[in-house]
C-alpha positions as CSV (number, residue, x, y, z in Angstrom):
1,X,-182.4,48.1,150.0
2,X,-184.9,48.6,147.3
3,X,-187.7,51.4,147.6
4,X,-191.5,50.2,148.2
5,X,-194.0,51.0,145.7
6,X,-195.5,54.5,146.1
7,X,-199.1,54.8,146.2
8,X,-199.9,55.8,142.8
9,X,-197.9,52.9,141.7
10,X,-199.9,50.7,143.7
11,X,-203.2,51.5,143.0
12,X,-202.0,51.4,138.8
13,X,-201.0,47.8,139.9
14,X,-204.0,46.4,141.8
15,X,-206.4,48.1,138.8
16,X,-204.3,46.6,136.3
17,X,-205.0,42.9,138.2
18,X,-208.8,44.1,138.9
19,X,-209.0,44.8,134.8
20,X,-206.8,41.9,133.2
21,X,-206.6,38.9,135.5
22,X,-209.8,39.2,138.2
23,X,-212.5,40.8,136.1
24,X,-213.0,38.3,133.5
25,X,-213.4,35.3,135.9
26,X,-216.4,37.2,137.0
27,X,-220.0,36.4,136.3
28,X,-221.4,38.8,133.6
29,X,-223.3,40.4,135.6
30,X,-220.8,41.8,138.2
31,X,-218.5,43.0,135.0
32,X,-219.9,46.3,135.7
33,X,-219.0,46.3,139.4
34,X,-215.5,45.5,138.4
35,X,-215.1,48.6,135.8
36,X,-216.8,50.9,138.5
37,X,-213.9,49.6,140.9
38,X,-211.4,50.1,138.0
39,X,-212.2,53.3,137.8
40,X,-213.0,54.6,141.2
41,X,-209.1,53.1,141.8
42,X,-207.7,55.3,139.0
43,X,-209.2,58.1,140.3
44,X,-207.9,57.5,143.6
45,X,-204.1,57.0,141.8
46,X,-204.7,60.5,140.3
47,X,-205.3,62.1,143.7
48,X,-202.3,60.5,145.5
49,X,-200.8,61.5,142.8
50,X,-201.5,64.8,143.2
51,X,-201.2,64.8,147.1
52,X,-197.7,64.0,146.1
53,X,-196.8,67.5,144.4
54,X,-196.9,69.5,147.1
55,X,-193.5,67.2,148.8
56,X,-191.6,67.0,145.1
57,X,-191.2,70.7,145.0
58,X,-190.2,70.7,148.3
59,X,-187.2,68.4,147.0
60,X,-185.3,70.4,145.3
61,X,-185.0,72.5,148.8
62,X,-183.8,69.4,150.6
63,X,-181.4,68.1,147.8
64,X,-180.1,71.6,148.1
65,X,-179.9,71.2,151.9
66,X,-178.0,68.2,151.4
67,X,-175.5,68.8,149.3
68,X,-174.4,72.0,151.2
69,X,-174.1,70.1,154.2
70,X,-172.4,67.8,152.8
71,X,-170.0,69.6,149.9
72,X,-169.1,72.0,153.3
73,X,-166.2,71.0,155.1
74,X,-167.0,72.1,158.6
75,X,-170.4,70.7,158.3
76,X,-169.0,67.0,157.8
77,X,-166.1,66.8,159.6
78,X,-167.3,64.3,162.6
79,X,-171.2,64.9,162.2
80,X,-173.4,62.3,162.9
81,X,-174.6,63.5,159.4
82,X,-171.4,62.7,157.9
83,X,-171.6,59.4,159.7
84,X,-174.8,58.5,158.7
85,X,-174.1,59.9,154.7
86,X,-170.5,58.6,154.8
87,X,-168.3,58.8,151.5
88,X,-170.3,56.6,149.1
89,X,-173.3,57.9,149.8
90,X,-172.0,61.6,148.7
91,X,-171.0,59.6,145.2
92,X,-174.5,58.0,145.3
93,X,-176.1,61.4,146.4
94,X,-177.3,62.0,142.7
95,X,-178.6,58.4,141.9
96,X,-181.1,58.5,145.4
97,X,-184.5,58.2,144.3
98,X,-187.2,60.6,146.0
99,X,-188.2,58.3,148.5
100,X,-184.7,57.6,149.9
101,X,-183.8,60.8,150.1
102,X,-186.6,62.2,152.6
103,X,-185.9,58.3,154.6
104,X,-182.6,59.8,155.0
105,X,-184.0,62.4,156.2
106,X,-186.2,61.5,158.5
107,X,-183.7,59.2,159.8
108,X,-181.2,61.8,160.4
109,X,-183.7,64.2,162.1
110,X,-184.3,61.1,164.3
111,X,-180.6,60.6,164.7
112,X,-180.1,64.5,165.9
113,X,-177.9,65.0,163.1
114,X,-178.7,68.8,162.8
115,X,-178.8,69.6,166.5
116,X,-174.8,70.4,166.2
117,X,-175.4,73.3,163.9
118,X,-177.4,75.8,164.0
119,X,-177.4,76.4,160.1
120,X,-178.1,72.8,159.5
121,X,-180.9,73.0,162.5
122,X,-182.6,75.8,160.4
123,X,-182.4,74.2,157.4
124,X,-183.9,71.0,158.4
125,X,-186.5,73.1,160.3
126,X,-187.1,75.2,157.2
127,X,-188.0,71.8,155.2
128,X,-190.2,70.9,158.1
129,X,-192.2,74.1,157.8
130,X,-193.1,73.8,154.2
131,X,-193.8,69.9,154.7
132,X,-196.1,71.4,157.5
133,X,-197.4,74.1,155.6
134,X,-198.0,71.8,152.8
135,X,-199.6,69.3,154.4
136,X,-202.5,71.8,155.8
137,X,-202.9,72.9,152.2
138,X,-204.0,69.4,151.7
139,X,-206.1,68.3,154.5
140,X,-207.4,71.7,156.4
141,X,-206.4,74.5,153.8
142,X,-209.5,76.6,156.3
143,X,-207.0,76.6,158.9
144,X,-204.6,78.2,157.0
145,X,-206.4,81.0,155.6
146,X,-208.4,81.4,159.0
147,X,-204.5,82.2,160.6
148,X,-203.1,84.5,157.5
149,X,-201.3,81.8,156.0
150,X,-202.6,81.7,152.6
């Protein structure tokens, strides 16, 4: 299964079409509407861009938390983690792109595949907390501080 486009990658895409291919069909006098769009899309690339720091330096922690779990014997043997990694996805552990990594997550927090241990469930509770954490910084960074968090 391929990965979708991230947002930054789609906004460079539809801008590039806006600029190259729909722009110059345009009457003259709505170029200038179509660079003001052009631009106000970049922009918007650079903040999801941005909006997407805060999870890639929470991936080291989760590549970390994966590879423990799954280098440690008595964390694999018959957990639905090992299940749902298997043994070619440990040989393809270092060739997952960001975006399959924290699907796999996700799908194995669906799955309950840390609820068997209790280092595993605070790990993956750990991750969740700075995904939280970092997600206020984003939207409601007030809230934080208001609470002592900052």
């Amino acid at each position: 299964m391929h990965d979708l486009l991230s947002v930054p990658a789609l906004l460079a895409l539809a801008r590039e079409m806006l600029v190259n291919e729909l722009a110059p069909l345009l009457p003259g006098e709505h170029h200038a509407d179509a660079a003001l769009l052009a631009d106000a899309i970049a922009i918007a690339g650079r903040g999801a861009e941005a909006a997407d720091e805060p999870m890639r330096a929470i991936l080291p922690e989760l590549e970390e938390f994966y590879c423990n779990s799954l280098t440690h014997p008595a964390l694999r043997a018959g957990s639905t983690l090992s299940r749902s990694a298997g043994e070619g996805a440990e040989r393809s552990e270092a060739g997952e792109g960001e975006t399959a990594l924290w699907r796999r997550f996700a799908r194995d927090l669906r799955n309950g595949a840390f609820e068997a241990s209790q280092r595993r469930d605070r790990g993956a509770r750990a991750i969740l907390w700075r995904m939280t954490i970092a997600g206020l910084r984003r939207s409601n960074p007030n809230f934080l501080a208001a609470n002592g968090f900052d």
